[in-house]
N, CA, C and O atoms as a Maestro MAE file, in Angstrom:
{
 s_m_m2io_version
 :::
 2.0.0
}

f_m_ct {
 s_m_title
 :::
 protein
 m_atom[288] {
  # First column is atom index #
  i_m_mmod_type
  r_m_x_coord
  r_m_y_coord
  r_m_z_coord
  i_m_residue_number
  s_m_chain_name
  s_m_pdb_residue_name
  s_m_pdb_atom_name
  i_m_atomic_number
  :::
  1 25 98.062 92.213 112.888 1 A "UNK " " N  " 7
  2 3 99.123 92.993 112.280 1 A "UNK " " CA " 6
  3 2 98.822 94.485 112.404 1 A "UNK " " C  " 6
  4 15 97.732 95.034 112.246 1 A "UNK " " O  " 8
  5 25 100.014 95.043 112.720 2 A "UNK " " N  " 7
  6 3 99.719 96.895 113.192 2 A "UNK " " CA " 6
  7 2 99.723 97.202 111.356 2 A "UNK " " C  " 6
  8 15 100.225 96.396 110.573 2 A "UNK " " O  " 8
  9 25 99.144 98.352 110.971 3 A "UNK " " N  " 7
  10 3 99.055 98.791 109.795 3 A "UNK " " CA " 6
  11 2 100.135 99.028 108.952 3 A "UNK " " C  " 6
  12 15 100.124 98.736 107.756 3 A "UNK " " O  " 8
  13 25 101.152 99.594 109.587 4 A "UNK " " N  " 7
  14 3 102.575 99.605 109.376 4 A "UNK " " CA " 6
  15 2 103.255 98.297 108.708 4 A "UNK " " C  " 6
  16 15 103.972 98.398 107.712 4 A "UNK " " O  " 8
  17 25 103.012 97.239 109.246 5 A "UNK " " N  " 7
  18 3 103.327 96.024 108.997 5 A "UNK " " CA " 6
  19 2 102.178 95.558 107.976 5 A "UNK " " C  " 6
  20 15 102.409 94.890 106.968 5 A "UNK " " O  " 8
  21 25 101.635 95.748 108.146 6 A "UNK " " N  " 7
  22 3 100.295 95.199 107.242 6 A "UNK " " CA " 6
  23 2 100.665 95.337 105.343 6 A "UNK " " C  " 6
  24 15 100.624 94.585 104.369 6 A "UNK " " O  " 8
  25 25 101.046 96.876 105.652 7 A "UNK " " N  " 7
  26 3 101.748 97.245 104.616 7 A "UNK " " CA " 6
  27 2 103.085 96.945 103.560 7 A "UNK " " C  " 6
  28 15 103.358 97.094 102.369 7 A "UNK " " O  " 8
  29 25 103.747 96.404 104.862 8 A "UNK " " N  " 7
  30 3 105.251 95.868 104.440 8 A "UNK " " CA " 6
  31 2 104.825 94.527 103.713 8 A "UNK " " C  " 6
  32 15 105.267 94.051 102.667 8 A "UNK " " O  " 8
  33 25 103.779 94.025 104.618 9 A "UNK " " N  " 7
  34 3 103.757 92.751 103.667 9 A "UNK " " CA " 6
  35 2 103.271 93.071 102.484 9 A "UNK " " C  " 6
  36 15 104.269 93.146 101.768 9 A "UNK " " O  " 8
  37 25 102.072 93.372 101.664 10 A "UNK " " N  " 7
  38 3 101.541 93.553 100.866 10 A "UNK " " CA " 6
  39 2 102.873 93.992 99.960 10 A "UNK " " C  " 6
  40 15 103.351 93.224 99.125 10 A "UNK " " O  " 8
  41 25 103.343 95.149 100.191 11 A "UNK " " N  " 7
  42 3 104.603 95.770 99.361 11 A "UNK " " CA " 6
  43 2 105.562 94.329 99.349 11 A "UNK " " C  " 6
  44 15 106.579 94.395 98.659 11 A "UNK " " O  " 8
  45 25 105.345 93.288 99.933 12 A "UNK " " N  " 7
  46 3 106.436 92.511 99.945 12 A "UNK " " CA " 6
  47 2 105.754 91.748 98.223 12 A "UNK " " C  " 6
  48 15 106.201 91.731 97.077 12 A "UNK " " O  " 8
  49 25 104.599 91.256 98.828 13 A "UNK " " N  " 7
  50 3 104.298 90.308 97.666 13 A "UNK " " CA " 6
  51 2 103.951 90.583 96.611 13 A "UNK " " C  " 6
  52 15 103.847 89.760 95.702 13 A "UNK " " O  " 8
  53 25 103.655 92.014 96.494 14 A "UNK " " N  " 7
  54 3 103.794 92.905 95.269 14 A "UNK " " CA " 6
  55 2 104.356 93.176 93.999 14 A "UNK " " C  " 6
  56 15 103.935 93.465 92.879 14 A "UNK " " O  " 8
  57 25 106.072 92.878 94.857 15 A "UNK " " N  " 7
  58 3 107.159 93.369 94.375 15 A "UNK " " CA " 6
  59 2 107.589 91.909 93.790 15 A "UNK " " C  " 6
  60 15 108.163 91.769 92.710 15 A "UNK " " O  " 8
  61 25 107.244 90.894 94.621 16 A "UNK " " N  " 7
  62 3 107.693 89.493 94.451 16 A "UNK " " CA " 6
  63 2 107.260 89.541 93.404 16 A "UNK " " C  " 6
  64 15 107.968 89.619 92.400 16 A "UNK " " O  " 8
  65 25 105.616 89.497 93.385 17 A "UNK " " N  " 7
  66 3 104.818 89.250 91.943 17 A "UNK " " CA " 6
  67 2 105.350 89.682 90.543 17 A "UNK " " C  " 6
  68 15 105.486 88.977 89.543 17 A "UNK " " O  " 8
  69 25 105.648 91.158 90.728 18 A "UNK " " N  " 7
  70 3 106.599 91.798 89.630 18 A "UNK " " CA " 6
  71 2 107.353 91.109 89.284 18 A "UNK " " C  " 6
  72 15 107.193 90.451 88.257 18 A "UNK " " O  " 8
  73 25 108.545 91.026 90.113 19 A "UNK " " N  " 7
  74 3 109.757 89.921 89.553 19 A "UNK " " CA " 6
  75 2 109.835 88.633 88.929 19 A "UNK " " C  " 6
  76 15 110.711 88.215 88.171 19 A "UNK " " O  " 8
  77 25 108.537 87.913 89.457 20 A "UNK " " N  " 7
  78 3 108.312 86.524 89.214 20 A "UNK " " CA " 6
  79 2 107.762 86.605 87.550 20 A "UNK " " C  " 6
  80 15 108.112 85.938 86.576 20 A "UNK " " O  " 8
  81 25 106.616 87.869 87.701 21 A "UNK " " N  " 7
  82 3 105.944 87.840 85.955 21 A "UNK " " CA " 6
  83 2 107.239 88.387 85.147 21 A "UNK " " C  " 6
  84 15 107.140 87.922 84.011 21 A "UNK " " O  " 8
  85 25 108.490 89.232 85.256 22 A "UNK " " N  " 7
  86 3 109.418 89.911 84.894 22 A "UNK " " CA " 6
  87 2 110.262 88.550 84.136 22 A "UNK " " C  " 6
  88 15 110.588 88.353 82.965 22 A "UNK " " O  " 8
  89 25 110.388 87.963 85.044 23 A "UNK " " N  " 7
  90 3 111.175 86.447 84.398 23 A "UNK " " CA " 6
  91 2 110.585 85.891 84.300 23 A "UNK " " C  " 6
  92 15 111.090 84.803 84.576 23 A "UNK " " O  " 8
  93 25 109.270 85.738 83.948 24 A "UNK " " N  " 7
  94 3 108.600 84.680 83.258 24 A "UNK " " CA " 6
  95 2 108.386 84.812 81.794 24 A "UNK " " C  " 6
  96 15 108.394 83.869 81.003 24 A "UNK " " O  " 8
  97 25 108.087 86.758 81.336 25 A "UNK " " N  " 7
  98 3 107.772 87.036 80.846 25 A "UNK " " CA " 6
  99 2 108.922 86.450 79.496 25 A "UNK " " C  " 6
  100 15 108.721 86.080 78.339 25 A "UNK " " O  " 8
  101 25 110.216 86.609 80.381 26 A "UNK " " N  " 7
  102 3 111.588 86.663 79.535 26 A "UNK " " CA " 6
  103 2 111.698 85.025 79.439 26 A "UNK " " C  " 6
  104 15 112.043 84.658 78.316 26 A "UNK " " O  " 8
  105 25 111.543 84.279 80.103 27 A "UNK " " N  " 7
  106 3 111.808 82.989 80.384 27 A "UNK " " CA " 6
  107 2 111.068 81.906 79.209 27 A "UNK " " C  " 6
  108 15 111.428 80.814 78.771 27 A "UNK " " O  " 8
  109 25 109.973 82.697 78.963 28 A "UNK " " N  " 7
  110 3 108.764 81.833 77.603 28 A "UNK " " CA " 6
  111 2 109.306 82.198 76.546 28 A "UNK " " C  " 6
  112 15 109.142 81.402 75.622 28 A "UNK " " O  " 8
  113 25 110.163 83.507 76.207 29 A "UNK " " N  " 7
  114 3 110.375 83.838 74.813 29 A "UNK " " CA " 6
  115 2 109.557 85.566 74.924 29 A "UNK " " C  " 6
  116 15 110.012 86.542 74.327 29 A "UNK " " O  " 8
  117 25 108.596 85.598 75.607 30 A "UNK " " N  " 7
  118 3 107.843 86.546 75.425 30 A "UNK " " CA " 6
  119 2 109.106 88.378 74.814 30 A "UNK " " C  " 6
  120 15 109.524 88.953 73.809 30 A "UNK " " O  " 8
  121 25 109.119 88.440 75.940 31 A "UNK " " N  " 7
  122 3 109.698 89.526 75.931 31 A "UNK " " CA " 6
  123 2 111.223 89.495 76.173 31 A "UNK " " C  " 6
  124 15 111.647 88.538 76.819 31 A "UNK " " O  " 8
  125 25 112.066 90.387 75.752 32 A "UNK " " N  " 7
  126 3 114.055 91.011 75.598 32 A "UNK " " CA " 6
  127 2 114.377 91.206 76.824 32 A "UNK " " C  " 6
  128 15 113.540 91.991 77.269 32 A "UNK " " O  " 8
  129 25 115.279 90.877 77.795 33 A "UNK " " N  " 7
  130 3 115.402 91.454 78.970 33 A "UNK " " CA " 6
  131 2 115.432 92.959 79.205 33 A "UNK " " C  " 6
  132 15 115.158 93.589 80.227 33 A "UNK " " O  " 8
  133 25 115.874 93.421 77.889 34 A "UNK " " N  " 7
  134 3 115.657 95.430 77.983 34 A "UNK " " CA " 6
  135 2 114.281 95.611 77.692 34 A "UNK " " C  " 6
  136 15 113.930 96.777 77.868 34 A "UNK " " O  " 8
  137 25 113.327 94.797 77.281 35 A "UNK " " N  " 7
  138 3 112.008 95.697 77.589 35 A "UNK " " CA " 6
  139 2 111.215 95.286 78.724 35 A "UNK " " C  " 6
  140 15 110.020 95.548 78.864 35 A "UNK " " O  " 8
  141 25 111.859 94.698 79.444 36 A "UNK " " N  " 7
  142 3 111.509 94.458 81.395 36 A "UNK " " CA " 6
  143 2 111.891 95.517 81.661 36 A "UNK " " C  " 6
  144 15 111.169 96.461 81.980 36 A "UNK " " O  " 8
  145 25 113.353 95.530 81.553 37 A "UNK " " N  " 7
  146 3 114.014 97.164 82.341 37 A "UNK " " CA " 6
  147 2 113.241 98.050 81.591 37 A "UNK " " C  " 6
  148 15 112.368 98.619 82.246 37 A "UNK " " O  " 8
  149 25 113.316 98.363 80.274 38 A "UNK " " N  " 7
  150 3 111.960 99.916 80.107 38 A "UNK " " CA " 6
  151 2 111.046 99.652 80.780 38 A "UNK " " C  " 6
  152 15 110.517 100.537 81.452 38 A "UNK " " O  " 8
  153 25 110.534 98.205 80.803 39 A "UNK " " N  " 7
  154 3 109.298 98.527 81.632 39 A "UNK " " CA " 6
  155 2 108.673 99.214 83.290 39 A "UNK " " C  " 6
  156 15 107.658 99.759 83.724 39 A "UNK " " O  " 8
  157 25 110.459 98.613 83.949 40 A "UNK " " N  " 7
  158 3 110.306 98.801 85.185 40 A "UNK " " CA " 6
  159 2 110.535 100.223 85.289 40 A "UNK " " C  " 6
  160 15 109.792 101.011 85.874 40 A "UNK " " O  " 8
  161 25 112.108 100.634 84.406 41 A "UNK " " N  " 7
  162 3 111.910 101.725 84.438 41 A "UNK " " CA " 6
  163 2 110.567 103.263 84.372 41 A "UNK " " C  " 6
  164 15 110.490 104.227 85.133 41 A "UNK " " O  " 8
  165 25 109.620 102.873 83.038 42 A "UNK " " N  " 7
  166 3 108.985 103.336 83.097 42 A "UNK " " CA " 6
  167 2 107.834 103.946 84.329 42 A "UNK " " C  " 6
  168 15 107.465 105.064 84.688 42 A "UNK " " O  " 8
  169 25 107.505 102.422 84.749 43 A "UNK " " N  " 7
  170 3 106.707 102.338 85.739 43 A "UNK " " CA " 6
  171 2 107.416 102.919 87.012 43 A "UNK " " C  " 6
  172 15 106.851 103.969 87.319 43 A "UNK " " O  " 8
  173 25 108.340 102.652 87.777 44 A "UNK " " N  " 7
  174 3 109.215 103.347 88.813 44 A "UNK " " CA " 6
  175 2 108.879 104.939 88.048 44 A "UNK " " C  " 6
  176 15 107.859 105.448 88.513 44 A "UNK " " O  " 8
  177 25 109.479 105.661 87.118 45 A "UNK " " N  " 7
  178 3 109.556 106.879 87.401 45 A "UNK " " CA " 6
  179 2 107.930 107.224 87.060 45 A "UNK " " C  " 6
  180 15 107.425 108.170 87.665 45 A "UNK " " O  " 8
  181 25 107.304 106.639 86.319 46 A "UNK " " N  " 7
  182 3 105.416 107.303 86.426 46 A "UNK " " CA " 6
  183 2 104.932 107.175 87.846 46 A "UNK " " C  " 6
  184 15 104.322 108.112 88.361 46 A "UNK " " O  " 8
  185 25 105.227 105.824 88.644 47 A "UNK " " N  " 7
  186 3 104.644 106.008 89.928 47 A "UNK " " CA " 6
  187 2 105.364 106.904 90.778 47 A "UNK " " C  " 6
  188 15 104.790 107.250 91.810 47 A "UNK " " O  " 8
  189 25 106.720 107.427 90.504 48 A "UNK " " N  " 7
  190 3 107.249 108.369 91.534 48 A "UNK " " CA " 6
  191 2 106.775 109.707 91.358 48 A "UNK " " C  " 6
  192 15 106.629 110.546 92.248 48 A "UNK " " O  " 8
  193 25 106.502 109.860 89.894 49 A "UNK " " N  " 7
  194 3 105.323 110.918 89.227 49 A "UNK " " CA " 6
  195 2 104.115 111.237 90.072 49 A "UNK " " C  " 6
  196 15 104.011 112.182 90.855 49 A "UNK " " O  " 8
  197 25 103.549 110.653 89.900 50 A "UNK " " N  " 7
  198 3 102.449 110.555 90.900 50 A "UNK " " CA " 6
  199 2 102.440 110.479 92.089 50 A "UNK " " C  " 6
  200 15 101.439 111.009 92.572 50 A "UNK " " O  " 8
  201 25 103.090 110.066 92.776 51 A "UNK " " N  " 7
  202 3 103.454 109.997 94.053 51 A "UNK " " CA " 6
  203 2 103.659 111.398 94.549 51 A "UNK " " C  " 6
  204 15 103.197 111.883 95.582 51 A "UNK " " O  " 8
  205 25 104.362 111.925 93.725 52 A "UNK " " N  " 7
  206 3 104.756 113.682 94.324 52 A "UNK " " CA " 6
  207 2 103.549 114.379 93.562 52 A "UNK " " C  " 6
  208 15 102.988 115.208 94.278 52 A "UNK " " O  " 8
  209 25 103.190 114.296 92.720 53 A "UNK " " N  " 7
  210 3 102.226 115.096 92.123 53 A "UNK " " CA " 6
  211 2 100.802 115.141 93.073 53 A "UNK " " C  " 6
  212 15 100.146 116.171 93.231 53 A "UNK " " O  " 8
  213 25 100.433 113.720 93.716 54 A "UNK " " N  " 7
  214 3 99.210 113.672 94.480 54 A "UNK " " CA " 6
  215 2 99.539 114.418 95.782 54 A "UNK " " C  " 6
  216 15 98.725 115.235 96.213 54 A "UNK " " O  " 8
  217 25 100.783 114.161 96.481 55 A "UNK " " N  " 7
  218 3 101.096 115.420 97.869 55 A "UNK " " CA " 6
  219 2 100.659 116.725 97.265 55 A "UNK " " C  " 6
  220 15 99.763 117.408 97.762 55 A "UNK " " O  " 8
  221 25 101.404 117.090 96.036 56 A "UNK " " N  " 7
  222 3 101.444 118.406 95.845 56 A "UNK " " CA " 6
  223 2 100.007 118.787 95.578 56 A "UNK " " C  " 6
  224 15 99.634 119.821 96.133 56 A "UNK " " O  " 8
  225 25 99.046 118.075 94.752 57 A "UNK " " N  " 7
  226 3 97.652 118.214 94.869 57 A "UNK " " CA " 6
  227 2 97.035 118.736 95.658 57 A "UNK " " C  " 6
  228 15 96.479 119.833 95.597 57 A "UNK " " O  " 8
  229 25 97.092 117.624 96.897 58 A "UNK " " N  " 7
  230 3 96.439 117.445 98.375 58 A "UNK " " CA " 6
  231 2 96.640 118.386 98.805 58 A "UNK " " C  " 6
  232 15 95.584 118.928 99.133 58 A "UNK " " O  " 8
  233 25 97.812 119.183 99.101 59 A "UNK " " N  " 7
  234 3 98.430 120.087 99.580 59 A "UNK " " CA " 6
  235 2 97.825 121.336 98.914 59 A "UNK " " C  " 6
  236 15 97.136 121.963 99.718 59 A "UNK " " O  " 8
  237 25 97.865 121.787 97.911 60 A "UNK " " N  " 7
  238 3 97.029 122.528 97.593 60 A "UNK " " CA " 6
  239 2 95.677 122.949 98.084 60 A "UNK " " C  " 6
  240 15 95.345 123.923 98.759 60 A "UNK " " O  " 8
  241 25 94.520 121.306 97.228 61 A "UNK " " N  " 7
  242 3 93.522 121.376 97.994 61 A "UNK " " CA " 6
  243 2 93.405 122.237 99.274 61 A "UNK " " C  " 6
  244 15 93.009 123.385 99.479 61 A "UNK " " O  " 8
  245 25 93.867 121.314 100.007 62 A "UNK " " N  " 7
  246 3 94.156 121.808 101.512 62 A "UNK " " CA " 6
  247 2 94.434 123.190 102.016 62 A "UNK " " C  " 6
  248 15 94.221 123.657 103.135 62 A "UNK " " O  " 8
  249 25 95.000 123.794 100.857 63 A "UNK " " N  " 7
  250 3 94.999 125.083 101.376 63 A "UNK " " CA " 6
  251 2 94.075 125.831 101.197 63 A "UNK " " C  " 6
  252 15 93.631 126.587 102.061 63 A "UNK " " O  " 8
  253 25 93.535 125.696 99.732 64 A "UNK " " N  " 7
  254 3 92.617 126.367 99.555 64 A "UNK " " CA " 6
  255 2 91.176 126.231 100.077 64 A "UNK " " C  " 6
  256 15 90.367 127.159 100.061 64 A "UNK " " O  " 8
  257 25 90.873 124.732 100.639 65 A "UNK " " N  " 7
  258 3 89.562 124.572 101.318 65 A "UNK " " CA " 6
  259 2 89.969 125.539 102.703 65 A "UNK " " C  " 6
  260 15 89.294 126.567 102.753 65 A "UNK " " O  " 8
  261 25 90.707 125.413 103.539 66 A "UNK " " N  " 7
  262 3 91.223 126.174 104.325 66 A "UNK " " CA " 6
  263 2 90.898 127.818 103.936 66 A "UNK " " C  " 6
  264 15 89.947 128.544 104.225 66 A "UNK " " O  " 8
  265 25 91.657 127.959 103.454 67 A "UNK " " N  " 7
  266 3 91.142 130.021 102.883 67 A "UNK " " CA " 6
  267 2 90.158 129.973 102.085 67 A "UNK " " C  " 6
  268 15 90.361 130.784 101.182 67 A "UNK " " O  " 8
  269 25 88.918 129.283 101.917 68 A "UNK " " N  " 7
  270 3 87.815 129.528 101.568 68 A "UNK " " CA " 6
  271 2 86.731 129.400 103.102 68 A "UNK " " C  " 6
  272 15 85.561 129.765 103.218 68 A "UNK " " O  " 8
  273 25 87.709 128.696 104.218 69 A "UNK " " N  " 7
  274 3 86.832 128.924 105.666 69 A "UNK " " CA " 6
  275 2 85.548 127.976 105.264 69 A "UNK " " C  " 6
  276 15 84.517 128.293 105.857 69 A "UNK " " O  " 8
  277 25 85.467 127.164 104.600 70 A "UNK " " N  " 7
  278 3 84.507 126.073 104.258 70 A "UNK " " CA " 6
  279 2 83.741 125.556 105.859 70 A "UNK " " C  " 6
  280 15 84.548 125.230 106.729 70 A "UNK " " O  " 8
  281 25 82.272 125.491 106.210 71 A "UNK " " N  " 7
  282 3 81.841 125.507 107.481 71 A "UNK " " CA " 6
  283 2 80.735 124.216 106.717 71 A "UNK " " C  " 6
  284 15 79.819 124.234 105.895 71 A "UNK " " O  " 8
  285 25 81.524 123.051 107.627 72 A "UNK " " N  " 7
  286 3 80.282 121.956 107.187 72 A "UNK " " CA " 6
  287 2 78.910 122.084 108.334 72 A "UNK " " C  " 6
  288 15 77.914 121.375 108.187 72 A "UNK " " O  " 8
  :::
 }
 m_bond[287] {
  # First column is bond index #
  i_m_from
  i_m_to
  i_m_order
  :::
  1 1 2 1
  2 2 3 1
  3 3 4 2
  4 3 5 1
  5 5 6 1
  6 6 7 1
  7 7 8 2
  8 7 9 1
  9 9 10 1
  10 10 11 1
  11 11 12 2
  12 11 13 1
  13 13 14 1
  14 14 15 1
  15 15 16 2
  16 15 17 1
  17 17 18 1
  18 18 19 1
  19 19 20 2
  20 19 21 1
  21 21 22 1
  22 22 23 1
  23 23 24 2
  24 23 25 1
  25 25 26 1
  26 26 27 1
  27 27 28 2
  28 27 29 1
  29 29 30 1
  30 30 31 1
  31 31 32 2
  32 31 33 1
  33 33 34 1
  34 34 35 1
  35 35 36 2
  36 35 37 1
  37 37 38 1
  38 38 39 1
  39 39 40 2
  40 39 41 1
  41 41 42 1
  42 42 43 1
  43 43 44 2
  44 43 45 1
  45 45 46 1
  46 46 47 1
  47 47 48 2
  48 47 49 1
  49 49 50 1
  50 50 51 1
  51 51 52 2
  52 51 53 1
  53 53 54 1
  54 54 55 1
  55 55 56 2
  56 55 57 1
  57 57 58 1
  58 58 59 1
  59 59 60 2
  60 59 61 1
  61 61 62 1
  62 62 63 1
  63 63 64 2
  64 63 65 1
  65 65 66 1
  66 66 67 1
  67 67 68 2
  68 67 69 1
  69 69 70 1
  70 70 71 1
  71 71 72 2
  72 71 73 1
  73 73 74 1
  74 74 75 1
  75 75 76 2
  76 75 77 1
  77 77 78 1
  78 78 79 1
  79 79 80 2
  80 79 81 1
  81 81 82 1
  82 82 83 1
  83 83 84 2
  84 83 85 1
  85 85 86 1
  86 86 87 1
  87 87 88 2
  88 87 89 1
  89 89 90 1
  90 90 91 1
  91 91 92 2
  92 91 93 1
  93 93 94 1
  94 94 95 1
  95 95 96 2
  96 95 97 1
  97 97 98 1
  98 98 99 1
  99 99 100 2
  100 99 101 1
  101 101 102 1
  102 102 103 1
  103 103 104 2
  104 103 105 1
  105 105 106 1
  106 106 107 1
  107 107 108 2
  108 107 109 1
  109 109 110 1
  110 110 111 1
  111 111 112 2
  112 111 113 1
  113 113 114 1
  114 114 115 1
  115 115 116 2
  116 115 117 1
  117 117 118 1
  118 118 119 1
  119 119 120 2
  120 119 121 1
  121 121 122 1
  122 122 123 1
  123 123 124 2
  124 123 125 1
  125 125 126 1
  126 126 127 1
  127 127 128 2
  128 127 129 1
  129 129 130 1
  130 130 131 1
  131 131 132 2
  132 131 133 1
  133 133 134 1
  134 134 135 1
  135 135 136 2
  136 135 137 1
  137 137 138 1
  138 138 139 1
  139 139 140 2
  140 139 141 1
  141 141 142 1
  142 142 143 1
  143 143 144 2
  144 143 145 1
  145 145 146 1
  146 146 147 1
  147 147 148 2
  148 147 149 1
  149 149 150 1
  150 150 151 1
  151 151 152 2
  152 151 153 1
  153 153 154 1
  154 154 155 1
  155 155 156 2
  156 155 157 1
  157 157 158 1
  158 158 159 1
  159 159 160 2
  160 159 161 1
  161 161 162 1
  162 162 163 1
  163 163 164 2
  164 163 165 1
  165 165 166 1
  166 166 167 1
  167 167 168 2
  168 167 169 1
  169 169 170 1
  170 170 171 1
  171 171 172 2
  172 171 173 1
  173 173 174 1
  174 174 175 1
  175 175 176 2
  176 175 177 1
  177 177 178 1
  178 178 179 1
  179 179 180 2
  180 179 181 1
  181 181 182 1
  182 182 183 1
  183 183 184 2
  184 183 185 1
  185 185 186 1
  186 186 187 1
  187 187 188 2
  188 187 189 1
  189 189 190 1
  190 190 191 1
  191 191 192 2
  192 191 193 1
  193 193 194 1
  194 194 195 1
  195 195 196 2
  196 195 197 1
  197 197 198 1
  198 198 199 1
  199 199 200 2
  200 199 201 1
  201 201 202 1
  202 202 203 1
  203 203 204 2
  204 203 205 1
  205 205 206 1
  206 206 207 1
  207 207 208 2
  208 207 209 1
  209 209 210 1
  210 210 211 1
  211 211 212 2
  212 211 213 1
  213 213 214 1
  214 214 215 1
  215 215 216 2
  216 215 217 1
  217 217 218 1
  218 218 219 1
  219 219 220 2
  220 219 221 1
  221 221 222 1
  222 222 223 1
  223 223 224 2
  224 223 225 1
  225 225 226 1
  226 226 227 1
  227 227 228 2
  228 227 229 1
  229 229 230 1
  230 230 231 1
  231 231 232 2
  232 231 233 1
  233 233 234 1
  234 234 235 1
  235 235 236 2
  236 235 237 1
  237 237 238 1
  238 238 239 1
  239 239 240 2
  240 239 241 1
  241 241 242 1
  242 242 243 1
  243 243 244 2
  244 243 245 1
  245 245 246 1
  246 246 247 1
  247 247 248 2
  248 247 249 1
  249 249 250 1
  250 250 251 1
  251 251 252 2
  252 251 253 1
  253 253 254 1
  254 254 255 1
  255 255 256 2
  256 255 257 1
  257 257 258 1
  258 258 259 1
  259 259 260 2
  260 259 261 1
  261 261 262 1
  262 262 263 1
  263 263 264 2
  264 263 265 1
  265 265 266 1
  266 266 267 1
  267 267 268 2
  268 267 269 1
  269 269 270 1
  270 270 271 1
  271 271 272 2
  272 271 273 1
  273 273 274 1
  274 274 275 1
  275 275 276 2
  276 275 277 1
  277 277 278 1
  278 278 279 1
  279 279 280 2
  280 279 281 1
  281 281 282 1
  282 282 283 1
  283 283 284 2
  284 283 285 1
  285 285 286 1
  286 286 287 1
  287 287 288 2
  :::
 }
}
């Protein structure tokens, strides 16, 4: 598998997993179907959080190891 693909799968069974514990969770009694959705919700916008926050990091970093001319 090229890495590209390697990836798709993993993101595949990932997401499956989510869904499957999502209605299970609801399916035993456990949990309200609105505190799945807060949950997903939550989680979707913290990981999109992070997601831009670590570019913007990196990116930084990056500049500044750069204009400090760092010589390994």
């Amino acid at each position: 598998l090229t890495e590209s693909r390697k990836y798709k799968v993993i993101t595949l069974f990932v997401l499956l997993y989510a869904v499957v514990l999502a209605f299970s969770r609801m399916y035993v009694g456990v949990h309200y179907p609105t505190d799945v959705l807060a949950g997903m919700f939550i989680g979707i916008v913290s990981g999109c959080i992070s997601f831009h926050l670590e570019k913007l990091l990196s990116k930084a970093w990056e500049k500044h190891v750069k204009d400090r001319k760092i010589e390994l």
